[in-house]
N, C-alpha and C positions, 0 to 999 in steps of 0.2 A: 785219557780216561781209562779206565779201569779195562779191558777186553772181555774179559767173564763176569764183572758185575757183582752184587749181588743177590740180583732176580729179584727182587722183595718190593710189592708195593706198600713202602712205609716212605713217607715223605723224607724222613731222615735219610735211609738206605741211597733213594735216588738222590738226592741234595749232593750225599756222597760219592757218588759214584762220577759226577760231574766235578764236586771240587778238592778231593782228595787223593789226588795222584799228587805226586811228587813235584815240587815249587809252586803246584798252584795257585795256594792260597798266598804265597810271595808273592809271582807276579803281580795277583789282583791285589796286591800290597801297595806295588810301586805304580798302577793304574790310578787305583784311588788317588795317589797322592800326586797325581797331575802328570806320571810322562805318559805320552805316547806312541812315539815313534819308536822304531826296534831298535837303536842304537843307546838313543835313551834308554831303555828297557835293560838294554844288556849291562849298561853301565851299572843298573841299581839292582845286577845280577848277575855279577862277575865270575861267580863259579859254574851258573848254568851255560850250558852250552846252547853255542847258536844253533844249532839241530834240534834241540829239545824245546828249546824257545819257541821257533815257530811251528812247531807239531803242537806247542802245548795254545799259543795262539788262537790253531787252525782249528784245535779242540773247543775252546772256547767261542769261537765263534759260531763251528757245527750248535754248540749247546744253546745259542744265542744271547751270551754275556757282555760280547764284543763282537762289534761292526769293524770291519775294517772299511776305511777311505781315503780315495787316493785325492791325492791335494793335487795332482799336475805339476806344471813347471818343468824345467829338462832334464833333473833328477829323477821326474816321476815320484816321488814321497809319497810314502803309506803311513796312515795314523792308524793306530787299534784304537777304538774311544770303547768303554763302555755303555753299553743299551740299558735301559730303565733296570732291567733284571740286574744288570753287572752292577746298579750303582745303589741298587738296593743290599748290595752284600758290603755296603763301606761299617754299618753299625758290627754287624759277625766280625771283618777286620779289625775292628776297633774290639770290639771283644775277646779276642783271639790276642791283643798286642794289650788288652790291660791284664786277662789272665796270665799272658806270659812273666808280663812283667811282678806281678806277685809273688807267683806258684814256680817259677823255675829258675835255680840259683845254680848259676856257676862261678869260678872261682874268681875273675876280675870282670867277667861281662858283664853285670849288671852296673857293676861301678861306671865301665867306659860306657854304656849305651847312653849315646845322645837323642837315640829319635826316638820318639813318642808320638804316638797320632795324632793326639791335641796337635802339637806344635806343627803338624802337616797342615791339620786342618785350618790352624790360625795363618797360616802362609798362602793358605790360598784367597784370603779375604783381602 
């Protein structure tokens, strides 16, 4: 999250200040769409680094978007799940991934993007 903020009670300002740092709204990209273990996580976030992953996480949980839970067993496994607040941000996601897909051309990306939130969300049923 942001360390200086931008002080302002405007509901957007703060909204921001939680979900606009850098991969955030990726992350909660690849949470919506069903992983959550950090391995998983890392996978559908190949360029973020595992440093930054779980600082951004640790972020989000401070914020209360995500619970972390530990499953047990001899691994000890940790799941991030999203809390009521984190899974109220799937429609902004979805918003966020059909604005993109619109409004922002590049020169063979749009041709090769396969994913689309519909067809996450149709995978989950």
């Amino acid at each position: 999250m942001a360390e200086s903020g931008y002080k302002q009670f405007c509901p957007v300002a703060m909204a921001a200040e939680i979900l606009c740092s850098r991969w955030t709204i990726i992350l909660l990209r690849e949470m919506t769409a069903g992983s959550s273990r950090f391995n998983d996580l890392r996978r559908g976030l190949p360029r973020m680094s595992p440093a930054l992953l779980s600082k951004r996480l640790r972020e989000l949980e401070v914020a209360g978007l995500v619970q972390r839970v530990a499953r047990g067993g001899k691994n000890d496994i940790q799941e991030y799940l999203l809390t009521q607040a984190g899974r109220d941000l799937e429609s902004l996601i979805e918003a966020f991934g059909n604005w993109g897909q619109k409004w922002v051309e590049t020169d063979a990306t749009n041709r090769a993007l396969t994913w689309t939130y519909t067809s996450i969300q149709t995978s989950k049923l």
